[in-house]
The first five atom37 places (N, CA, C, CB, O) and aatype in JSON, in Angstrom:
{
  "aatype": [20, 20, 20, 20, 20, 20, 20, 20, 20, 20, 20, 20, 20, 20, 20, 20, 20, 20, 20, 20, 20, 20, 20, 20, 20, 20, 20, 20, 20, 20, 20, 20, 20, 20, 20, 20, 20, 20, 20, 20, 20, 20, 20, 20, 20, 20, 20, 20, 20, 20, 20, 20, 20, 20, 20, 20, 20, 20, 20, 20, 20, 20, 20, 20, 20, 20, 20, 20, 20, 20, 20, 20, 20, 20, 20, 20, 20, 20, 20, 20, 20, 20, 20, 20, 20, 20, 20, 20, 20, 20, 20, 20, 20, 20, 20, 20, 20, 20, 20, 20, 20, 20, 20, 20, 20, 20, 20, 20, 20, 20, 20, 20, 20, 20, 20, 20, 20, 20, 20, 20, 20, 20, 20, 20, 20, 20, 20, 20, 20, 20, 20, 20, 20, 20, 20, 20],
  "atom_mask": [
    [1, 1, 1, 1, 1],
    [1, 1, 1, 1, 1],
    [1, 1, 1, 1, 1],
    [1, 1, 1, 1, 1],
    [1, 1, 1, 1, 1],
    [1, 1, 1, 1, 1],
    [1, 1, 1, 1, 1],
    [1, 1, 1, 1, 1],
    [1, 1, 1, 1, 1],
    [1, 1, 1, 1, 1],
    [1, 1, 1, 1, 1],
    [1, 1, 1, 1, 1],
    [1, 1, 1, 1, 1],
    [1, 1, 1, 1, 1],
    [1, 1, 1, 1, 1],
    [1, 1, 1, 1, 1],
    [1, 1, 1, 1, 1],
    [1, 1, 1, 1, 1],
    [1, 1, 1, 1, 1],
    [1, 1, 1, 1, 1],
    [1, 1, 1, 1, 1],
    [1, 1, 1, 1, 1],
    [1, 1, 1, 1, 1],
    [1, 1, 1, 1, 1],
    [1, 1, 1, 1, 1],
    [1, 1, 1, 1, 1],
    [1, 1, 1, 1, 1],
    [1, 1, 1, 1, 1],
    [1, 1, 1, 1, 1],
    [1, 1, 1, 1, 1],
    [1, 1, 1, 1, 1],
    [1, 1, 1, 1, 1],
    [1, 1, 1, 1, 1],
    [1, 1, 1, 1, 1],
    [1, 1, 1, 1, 1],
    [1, 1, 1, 1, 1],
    [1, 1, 1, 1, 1],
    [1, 1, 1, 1, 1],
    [1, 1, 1, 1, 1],
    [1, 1, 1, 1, 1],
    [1, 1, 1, 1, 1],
    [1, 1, 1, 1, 1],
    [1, 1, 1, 1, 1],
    [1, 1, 1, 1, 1],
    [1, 1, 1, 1, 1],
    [1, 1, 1, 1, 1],
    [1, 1, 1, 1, 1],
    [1, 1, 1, 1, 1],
    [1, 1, 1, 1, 1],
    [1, 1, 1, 1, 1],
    [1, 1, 1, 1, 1],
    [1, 1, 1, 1, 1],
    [1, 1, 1, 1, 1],
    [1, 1, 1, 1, 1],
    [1, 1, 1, 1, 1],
    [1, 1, 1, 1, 1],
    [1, 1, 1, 1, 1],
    [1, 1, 1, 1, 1],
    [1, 1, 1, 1, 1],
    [1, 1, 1, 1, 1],
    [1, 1, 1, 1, 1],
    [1, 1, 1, 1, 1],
    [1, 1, 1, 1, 1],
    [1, 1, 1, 1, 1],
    [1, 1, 1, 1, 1],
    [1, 1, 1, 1, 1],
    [1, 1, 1, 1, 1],
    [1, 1, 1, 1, 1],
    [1, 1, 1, 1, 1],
    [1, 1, 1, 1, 1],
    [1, 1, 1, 1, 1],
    [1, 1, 1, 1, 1],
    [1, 1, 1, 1, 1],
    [1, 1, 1, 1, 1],
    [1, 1, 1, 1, 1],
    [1, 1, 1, 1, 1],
    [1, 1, 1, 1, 1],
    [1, 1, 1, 1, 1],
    [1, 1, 1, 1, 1],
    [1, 1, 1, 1, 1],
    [1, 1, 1, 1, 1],
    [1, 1, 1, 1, 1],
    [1, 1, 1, 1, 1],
    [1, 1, 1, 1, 1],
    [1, 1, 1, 1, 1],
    [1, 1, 1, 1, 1],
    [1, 1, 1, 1, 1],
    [1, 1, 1, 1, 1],
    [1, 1, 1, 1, 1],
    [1, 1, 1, 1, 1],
    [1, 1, 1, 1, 1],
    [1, 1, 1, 1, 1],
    [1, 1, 1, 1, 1],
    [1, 1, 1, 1, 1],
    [1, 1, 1, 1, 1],
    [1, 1, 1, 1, 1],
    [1, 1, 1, 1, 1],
    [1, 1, 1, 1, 1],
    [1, 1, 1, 1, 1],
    [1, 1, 1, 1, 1],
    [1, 1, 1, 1, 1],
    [1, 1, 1, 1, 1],
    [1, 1, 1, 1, 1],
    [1, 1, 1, 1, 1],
    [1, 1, 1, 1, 1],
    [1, 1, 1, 1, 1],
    [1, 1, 1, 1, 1],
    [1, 1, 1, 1, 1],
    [1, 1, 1, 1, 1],
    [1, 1, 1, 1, 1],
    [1, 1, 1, 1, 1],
    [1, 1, 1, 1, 1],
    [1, 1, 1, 1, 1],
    [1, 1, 1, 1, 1],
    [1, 1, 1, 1, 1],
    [1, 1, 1, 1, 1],
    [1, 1, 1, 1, 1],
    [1, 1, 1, 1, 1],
    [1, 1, 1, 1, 1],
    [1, 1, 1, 1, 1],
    [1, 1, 1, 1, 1],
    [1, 1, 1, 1, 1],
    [1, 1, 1, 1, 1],
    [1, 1, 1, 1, 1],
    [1, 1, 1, 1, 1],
    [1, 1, 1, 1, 1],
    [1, 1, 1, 1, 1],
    [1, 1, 1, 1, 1],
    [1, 1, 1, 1, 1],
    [1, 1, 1, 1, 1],
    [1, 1, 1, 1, 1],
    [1, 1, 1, 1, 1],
    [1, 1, 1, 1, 1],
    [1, 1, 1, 1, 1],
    [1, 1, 1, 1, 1],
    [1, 1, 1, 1, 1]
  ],
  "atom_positions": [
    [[4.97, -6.67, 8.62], [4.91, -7.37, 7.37], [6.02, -6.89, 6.43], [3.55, -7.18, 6.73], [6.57, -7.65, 5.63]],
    [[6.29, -5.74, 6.55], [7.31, -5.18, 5.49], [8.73, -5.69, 6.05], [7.25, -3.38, 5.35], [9.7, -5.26, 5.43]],
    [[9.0, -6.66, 7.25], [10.32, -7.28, 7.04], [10.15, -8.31, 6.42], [11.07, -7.58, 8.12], [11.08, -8.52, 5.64]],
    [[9.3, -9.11, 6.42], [9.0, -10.16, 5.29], [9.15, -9.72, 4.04], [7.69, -10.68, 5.31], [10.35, -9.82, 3.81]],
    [[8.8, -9.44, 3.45], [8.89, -8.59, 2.06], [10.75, -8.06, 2.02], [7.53, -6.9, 2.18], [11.54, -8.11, 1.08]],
    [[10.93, -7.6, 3.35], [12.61, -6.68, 2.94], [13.02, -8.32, 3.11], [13.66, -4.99, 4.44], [13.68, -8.53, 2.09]],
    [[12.98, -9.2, 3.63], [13.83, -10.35, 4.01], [13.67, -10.82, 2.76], [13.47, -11.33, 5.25], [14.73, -11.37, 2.49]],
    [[12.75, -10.93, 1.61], [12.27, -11.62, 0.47], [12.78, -10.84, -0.68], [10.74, -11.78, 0.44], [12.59, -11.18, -1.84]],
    [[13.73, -9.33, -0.18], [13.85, -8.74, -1.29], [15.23, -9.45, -2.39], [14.01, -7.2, -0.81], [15.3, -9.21, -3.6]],
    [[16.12, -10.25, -1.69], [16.8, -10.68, -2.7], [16.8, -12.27, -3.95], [17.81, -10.56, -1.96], [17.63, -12.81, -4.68]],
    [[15.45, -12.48, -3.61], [14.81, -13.59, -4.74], [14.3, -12.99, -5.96], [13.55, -14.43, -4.17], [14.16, -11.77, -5.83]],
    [[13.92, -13.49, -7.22], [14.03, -12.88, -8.45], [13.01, -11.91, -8.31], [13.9, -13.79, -9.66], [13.07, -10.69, -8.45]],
    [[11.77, -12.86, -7.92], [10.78, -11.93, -8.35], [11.0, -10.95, -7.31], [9.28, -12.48, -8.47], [9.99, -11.25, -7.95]],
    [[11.23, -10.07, -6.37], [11.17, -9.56, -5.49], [12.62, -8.53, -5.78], [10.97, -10.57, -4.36], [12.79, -7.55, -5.05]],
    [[13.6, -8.83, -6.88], [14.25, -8.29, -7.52], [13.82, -6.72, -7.62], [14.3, -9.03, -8.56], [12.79, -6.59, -8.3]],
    [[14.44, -5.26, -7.03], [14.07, -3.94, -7.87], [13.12, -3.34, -7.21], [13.56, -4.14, -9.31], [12.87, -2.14, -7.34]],
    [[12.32, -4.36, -6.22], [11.47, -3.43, -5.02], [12.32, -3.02, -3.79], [10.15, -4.32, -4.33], [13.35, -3.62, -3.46]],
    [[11.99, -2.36, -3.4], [12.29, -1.64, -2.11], [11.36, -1.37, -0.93], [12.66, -0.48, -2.46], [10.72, -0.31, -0.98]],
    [[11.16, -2.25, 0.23], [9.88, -2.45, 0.94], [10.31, -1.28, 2.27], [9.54, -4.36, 1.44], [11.3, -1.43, 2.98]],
    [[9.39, -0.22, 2.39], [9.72, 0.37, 3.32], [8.38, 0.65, 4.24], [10.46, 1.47, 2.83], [7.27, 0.66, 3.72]],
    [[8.52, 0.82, 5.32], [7.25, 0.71, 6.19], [6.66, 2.37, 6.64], [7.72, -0.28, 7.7], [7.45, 3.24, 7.0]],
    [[4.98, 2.65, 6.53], [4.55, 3.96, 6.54], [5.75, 4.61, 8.27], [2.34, 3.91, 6.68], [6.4, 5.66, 8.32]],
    [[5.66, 3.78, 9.14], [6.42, 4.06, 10.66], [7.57, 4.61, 9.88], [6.83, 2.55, 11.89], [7.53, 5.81, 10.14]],
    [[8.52, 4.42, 9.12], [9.88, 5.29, 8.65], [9.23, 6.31, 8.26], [10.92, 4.75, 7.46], [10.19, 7.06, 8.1]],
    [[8.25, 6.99, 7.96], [7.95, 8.28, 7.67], [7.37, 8.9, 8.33], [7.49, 8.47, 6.81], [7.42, 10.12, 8.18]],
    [[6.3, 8.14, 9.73], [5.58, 9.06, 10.57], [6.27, 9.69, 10.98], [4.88, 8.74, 11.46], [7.46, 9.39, 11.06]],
    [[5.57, 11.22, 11.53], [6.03, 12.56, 12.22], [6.07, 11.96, 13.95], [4.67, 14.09, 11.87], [5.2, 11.21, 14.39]],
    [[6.81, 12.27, 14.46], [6.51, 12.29, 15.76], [6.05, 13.55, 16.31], [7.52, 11.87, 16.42], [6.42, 14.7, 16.08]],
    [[5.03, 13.02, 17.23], [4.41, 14.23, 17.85], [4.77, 16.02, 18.25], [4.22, 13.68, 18.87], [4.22, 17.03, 18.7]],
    [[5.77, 15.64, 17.86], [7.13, 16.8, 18.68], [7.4, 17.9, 16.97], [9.44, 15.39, 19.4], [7.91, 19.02, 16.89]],
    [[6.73, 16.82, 15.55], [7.31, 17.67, 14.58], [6.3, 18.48, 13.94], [8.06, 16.93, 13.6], [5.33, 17.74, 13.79]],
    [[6.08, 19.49, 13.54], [5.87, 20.24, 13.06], [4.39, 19.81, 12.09], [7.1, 20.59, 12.6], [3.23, 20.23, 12.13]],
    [[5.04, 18.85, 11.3], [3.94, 18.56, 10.52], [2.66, 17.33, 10.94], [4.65, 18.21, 9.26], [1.86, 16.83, 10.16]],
    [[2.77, 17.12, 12.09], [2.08, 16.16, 13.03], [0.41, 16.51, 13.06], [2.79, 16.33, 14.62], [-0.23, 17.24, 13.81]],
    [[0.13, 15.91, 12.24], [-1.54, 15.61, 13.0], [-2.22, 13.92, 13.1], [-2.85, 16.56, 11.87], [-2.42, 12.94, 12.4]],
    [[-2.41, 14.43, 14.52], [-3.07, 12.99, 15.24], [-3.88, 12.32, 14.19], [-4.16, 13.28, 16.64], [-4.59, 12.7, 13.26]],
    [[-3.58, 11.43, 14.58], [-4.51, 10.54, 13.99], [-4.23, 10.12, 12.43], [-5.84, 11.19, 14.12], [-4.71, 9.04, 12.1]],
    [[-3.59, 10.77, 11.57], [-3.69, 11.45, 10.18], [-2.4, 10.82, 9.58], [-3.71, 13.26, 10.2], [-1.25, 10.71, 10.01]],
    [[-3.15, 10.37, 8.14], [-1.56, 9.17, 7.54], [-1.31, 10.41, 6.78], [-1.75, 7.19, 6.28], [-0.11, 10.31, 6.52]],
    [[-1.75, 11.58, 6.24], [-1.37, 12.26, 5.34], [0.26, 12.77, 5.28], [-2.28, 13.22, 5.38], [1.0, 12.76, 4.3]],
    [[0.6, 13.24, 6.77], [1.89, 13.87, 6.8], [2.59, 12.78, 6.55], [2.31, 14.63, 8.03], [3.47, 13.1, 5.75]],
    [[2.72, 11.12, 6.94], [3.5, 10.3, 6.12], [3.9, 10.27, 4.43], [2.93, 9.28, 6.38], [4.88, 10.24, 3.69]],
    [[2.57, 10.31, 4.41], [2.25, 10.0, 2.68], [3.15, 11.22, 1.87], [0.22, 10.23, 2.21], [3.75, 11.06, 0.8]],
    [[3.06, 12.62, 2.76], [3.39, 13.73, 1.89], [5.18, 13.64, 1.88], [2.66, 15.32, 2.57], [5.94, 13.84, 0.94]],
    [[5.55, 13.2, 3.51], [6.92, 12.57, 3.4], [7.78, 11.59, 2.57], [6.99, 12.15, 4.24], [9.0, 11.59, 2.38]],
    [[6.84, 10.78, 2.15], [7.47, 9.5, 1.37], [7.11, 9.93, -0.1], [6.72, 7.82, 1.84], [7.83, 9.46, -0.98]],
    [[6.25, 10.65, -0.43], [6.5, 11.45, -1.87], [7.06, 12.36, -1.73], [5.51, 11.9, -2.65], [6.63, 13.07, -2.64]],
    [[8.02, 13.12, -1.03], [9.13, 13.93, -0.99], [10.38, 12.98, -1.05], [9.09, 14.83, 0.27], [11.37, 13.29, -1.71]],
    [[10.3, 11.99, -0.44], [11.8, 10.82, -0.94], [11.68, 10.67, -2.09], [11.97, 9.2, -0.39], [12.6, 10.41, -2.86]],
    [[10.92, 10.77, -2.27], [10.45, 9.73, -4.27], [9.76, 8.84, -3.96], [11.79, 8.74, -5.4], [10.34, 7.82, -4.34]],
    [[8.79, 8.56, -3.46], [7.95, 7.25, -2.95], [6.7, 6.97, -4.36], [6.99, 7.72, -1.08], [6.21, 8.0, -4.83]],
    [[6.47, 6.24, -4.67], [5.54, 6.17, -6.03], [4.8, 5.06, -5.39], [6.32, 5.79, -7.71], [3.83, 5.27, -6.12]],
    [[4.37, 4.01, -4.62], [3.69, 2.72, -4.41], [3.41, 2.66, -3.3], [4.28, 1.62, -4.71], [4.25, 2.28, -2.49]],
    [[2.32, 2.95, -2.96], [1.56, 2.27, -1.63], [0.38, 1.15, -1.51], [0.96, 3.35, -0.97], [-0.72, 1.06, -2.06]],
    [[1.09, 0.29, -0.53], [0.21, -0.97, -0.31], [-0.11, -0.81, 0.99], [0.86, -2.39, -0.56], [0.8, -0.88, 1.82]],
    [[-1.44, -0.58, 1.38], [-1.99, -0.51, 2.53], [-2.86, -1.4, 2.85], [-2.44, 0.49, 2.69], [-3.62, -2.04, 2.13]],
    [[-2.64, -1.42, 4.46], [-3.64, -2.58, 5.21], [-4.09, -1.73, 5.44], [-3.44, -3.65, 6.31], [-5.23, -2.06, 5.11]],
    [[-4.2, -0.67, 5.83], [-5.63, 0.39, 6.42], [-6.45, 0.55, 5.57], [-5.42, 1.91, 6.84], [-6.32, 1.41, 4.71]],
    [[-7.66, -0.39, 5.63], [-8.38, -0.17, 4.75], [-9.92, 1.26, 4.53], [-8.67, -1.51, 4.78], [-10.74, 1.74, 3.75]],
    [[-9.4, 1.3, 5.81], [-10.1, 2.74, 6.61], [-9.54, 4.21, 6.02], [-9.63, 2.74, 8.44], [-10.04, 5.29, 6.35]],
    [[-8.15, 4.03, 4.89], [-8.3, 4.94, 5.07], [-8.86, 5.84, 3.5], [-7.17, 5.18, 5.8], [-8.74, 6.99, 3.09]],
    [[-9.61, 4.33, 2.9], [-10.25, 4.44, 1.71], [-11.63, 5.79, 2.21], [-10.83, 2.61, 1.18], [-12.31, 6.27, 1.3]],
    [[-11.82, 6.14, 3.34], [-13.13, 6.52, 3.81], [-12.54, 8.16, 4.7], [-13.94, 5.01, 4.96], [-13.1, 9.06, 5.33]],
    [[-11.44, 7.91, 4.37], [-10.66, 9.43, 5.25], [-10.38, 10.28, 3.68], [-8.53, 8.99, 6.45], [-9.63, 9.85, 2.79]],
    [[-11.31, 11.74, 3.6], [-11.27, 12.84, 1.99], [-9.69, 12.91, 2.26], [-12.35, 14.9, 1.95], [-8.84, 12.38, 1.55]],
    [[-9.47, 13.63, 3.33], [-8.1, 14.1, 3.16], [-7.07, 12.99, 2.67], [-7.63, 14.68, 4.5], [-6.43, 13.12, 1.64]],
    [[-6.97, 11.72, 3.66], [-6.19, 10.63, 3.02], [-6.18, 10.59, 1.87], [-6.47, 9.52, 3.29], [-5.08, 10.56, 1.33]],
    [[-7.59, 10.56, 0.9], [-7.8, 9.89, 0.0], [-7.14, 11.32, -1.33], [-9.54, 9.24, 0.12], [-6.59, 11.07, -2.4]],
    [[-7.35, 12.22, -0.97], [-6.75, 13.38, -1.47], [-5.17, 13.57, -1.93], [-7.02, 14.24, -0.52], [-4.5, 13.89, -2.9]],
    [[-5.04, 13.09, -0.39], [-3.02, 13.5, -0.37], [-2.27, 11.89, -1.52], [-2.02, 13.25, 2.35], [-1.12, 11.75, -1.94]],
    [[-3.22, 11.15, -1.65], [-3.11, 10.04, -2.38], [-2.94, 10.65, -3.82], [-4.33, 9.06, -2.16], [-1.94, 10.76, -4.52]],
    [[-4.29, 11.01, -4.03], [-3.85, 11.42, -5.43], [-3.12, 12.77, -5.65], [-5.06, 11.46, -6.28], [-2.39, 12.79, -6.64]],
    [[-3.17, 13.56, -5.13], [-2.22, 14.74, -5.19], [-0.52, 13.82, -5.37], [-2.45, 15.87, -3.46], [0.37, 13.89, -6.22]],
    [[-0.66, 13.1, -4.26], [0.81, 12.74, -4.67], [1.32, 11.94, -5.48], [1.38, 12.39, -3.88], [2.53, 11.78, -5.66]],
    [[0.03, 11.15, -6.28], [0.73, 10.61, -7.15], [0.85, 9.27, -7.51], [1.63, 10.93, -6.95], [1.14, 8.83, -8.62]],
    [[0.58, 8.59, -6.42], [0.78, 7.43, -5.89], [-0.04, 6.17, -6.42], [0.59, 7.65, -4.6], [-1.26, 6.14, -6.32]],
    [[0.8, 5.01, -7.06], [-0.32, 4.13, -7.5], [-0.17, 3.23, -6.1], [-0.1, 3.25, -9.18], [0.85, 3.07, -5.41]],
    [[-1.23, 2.81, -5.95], [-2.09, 2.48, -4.49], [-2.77, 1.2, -4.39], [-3.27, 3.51, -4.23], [-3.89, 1.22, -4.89]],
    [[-2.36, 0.01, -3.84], [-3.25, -0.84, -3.25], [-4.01, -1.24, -2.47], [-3.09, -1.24, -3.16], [-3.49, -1.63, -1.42]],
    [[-5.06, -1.31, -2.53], [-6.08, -1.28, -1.05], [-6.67, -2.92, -0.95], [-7.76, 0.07, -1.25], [-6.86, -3.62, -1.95]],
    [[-6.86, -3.25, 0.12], [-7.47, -4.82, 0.08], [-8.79, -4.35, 0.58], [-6.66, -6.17, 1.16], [-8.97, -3.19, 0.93]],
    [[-9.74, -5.29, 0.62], [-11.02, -5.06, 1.01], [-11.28, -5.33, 2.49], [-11.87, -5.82, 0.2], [-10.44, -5.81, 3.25]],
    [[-12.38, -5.02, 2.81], [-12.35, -4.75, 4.39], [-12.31, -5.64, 5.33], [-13.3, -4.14, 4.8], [-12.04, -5.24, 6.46]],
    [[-12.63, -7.26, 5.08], [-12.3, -8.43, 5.49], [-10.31, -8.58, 6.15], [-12.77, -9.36, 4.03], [-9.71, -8.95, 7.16]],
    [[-10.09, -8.19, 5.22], [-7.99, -7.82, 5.88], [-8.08, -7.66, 6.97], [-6.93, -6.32, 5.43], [-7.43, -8.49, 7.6]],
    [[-8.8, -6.64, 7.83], [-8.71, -6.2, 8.97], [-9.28, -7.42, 10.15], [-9.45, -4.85, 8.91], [-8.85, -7.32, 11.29]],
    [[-10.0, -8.26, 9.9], [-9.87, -9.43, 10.11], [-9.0, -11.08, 10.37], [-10.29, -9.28, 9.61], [-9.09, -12.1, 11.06]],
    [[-8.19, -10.49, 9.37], [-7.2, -12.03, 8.97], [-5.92, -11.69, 10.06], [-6.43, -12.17, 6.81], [-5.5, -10.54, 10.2]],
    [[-5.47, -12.6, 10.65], [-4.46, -12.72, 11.28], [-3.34, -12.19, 10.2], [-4.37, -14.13, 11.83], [-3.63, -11.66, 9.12]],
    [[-1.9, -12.44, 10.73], [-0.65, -11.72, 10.37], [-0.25, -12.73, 9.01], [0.62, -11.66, 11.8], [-0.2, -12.34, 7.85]],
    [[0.0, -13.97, 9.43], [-0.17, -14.95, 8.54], [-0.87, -15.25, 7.25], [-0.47, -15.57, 9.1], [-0.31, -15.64, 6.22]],
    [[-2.37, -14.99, 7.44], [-3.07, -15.24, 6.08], [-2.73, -13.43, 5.44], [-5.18, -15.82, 6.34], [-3.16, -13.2, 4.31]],
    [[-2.27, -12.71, 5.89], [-2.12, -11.21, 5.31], [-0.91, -11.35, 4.18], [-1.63, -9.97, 6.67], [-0.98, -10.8, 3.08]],
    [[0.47, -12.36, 4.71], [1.61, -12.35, 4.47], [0.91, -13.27, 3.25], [2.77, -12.74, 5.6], [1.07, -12.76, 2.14]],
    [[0.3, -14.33, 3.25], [0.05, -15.44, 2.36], [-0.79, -14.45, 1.43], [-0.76, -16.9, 3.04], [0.0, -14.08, 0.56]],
    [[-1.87, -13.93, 1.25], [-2.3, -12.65, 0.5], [-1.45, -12.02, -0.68], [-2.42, -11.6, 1.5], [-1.46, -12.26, -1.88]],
    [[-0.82, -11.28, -0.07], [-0.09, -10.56, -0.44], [1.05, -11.45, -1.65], [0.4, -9.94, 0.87], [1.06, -11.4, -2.88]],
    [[1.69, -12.0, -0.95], [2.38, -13.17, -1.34], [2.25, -14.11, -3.07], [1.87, -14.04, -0.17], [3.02, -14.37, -4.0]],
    [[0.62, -14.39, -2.69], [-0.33, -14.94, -3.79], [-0.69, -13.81, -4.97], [-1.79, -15.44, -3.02], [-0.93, -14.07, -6.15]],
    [[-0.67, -12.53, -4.37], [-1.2, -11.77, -5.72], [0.23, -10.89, -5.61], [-3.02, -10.73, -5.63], [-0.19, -9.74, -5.51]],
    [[1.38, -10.84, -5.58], [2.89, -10.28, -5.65], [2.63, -10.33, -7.23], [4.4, -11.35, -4.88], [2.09, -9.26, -7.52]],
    [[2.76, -11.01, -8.22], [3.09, -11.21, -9.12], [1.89, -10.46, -10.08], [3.42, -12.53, -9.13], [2.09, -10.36, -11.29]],
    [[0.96, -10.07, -9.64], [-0.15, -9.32, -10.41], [0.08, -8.06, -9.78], [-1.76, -9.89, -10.27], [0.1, -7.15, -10.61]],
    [[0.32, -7.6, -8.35], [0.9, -6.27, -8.31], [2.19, -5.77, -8.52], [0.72, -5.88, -7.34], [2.6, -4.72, -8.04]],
    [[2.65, -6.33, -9.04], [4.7, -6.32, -9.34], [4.23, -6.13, -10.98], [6.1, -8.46, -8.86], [5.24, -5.66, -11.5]],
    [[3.55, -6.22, -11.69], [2.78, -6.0, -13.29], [2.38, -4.5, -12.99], [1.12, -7.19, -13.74], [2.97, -3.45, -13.25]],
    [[1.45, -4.69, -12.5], [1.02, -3.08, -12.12], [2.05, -1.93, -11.72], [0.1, -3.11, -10.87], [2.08, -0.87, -12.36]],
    [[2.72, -2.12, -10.86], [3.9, -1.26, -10.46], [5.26, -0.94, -11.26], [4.3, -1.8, -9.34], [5.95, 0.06, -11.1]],
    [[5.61, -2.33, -12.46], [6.54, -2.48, -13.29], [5.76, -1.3, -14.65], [6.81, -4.32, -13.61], [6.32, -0.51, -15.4]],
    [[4.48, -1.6, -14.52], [3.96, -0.39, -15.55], [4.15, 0.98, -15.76], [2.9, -0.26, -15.49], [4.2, 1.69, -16.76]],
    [[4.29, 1.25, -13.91], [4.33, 2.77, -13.98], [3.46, 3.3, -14.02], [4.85, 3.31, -14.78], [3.79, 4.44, -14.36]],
    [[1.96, 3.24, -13.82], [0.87, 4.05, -14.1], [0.56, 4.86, -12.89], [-0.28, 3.25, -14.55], [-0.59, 4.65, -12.48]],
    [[1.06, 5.5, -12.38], [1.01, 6.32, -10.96], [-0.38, 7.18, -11.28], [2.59, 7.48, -10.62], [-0.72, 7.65, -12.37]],
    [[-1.07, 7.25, -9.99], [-1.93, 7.76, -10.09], [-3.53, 6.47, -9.96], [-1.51, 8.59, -11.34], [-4.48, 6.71, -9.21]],
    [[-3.49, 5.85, -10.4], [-4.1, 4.68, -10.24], [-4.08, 3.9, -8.97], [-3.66, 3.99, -11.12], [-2.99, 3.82, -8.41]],
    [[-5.43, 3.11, -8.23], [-6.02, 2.75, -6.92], [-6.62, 1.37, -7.64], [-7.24, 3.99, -6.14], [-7.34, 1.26, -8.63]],
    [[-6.04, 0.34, -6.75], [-6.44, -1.08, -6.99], [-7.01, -1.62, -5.82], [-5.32, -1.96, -7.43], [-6.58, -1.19, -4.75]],
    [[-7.83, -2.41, -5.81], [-7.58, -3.3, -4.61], [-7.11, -4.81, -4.61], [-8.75, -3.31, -3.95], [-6.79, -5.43, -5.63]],
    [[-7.12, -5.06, -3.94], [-6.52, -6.97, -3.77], [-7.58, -7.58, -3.33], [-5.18, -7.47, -2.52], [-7.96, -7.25, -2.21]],
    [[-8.5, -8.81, -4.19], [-9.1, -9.65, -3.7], [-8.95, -10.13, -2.2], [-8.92, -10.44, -4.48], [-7.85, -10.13, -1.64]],
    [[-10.0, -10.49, -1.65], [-9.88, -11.35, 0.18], [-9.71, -13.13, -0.53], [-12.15, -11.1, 1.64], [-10.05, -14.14, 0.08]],
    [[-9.3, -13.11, -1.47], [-9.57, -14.63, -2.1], [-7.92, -15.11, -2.7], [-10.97, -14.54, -3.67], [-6.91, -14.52, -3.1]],
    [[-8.31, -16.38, -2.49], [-7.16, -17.0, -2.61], [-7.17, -18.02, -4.25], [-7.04, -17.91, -1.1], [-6.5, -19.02, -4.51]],
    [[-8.34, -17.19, -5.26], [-8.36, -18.15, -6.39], [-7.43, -17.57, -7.68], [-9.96, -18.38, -6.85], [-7.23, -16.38, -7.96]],
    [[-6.96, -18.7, -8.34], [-6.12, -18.76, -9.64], [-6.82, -17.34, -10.29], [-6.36, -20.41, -10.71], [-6.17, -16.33, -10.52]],
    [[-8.48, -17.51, -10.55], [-8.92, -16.75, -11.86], [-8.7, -15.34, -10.4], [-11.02, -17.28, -12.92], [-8.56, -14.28, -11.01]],
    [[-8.66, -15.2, -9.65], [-9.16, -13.71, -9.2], [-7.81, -12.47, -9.88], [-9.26, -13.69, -7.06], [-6.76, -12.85, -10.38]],
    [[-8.15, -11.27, -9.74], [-7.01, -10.65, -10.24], [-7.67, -9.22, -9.75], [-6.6, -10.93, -11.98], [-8.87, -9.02, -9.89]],
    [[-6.82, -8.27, -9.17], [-6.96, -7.03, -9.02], [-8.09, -6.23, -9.99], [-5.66, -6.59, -9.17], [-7.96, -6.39, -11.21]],
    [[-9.02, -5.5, -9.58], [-10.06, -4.53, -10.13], [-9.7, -3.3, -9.37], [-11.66, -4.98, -9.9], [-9.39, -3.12, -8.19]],
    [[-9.88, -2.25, -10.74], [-9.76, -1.0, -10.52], [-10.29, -0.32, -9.17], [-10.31, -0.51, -11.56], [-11.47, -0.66, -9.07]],
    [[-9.91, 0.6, -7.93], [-10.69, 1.26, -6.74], [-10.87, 2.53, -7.49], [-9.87, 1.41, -5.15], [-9.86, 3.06, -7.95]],
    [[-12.01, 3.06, -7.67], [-12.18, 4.02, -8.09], [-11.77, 5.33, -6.46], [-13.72, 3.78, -8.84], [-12.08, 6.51, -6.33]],
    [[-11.44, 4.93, -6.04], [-11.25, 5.72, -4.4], [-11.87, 4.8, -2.6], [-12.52, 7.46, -4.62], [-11.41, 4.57, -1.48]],
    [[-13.0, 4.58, -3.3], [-13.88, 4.34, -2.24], [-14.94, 2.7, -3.08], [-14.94, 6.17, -1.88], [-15.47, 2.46, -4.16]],
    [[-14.75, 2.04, -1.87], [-15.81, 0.46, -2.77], [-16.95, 0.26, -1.61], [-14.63, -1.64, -2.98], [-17.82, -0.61, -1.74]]
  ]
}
């Protein structure tokens, strides 16, 4: 999904983001900071680049302490969709995302790091991002 987004990065609204995928930061097995299974050593990598925004389809990993830890330790304002995502083909994910760009491109233009949203499974005018307190 994140070449869609990099292919979309030179239209207005899409202007000033930078779409990079969690795979550019995983450890490979061979490094040091590698644990199976575990998004943390990404997460701690991409807030060592300067990483401030994560939009995740793992919605699983709202339910992992440590994940949910290295999240806020690092800083990170965070989108989570609800657990239906894991469901939707590649297509209705891209159309998603797509539809609420312009309510998370508000949020991220704010700067409020530290803050956890999620993204409606809905495709209506009135819907709009509500606060994740961590876990829904």
């Amino acid at each position: 999904m994140v070449r869609v987004f990099r292919s979309l990065g030179g239209e207005r609204r899409f202007r000033g983001f930078e779409f990079v995928s969690a795979k550019d930061y995983a450890p490979k097995s061979s490094d040091p900071d590698y644990i199976k299974k575990s998004d943390v050593p990404w997460l701690e990598r991409f807030a060592q680049d300067g990483g401030k925004v994560i939009i995740s389809g793992n919605v699983r990993m709202m339910e992992v302490p440590l994940e949910m830890q290295a999240l806020r330790q690092c800083g990170f304002l965070v989108f989570f969709f609800e657990r239906k995502w894991n469901e939707w083909d590649f297509f209705q994910k891209c159309a998603l995302v797509l539809f609420y760009w312009e309510r998370i491109a508000r949020k991220i233009k704010r700067g409020k790091t530290g803050k956890f949203w999620r993204v409606p499974n809905h495709f209506r005018e009135d819907g709009d991002l509500s606060v994740c307190p961590g876990r829904y």
